[in-house]
C-alpha positions in Angstrom: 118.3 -46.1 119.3 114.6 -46.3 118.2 111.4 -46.4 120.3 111.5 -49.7 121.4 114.7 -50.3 122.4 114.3 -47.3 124.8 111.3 -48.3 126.2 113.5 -52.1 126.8 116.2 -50.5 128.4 114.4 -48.4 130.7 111.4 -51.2 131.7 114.8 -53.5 132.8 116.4 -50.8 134.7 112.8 -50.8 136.4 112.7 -54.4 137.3 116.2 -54.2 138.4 116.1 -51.1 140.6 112.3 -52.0 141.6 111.1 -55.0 141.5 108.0 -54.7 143.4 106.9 -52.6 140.4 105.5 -55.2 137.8 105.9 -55.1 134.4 102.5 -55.1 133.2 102.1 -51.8 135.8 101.7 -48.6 134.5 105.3 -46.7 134.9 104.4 -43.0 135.3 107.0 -39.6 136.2 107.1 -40.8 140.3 108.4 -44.0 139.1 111.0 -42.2 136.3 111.6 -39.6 139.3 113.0 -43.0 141.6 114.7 -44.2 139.7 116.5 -41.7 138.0 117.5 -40.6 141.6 118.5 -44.5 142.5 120.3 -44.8 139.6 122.7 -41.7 140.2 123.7 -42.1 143.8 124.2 -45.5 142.5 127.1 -43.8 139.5 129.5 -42.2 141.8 131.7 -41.3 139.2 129.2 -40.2 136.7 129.5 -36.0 135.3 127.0 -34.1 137.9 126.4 -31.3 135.0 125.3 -34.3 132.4 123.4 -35.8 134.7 121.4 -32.4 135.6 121.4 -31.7 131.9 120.1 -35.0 131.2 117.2 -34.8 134.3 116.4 -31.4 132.7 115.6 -33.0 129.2 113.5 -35.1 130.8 111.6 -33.0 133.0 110.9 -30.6 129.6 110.1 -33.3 127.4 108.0 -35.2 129.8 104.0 -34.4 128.9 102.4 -34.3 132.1 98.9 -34.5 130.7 100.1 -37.7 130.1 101.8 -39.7 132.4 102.1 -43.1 131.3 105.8 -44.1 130.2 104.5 -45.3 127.2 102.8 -42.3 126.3 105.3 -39.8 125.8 107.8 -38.8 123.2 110.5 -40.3 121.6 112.7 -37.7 122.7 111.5 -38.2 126.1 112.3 -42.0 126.4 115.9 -41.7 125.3 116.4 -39.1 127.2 115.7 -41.4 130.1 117.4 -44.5 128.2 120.6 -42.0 128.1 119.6 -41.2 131.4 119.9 -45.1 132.8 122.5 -46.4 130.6 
């Protein structure tokens, strides 16, 4: 998947699991954090290792000196994307 797409699929995971968070907000690594958490209680059945593995990659490819969504890597955002699909 390419940069965009990523960024889609994680901004409507947002408005779905947060609404109160508007869309023209800035998402930052709280927000990723909630989610993330929201969305595995929410996969019962889902692989506990992958999804550690998977919050792993995100929490070393995240750059904190920047903490807008939109801001980080490529390999960060579909790491999420993967993350919430």
């Amino acid at each position: 998947m390419d940069r965009a797409s990523d960024l889609s699929t994680i901004r409507n995971v947002i408005a779905r699991l947060r609404p109160g968070l508007a869309a023209t907000q800035p998402i930052g690594l709280m927000d990723i954090a909630e989610v993330c958490r929201r969305r595995a209680r929410a996969v019962v059945a889902r692989d506990c290792h992958a999804a550690r593995d998977a919050l792993l990659a995100i929490a070393c490819e995240w750059d904190l000196a920047r903490d807008r969504l939109e801001e980080q890597s490529d390999a960060c955002l579909a790491a999420i994307s993967g993350l919430l699909r």
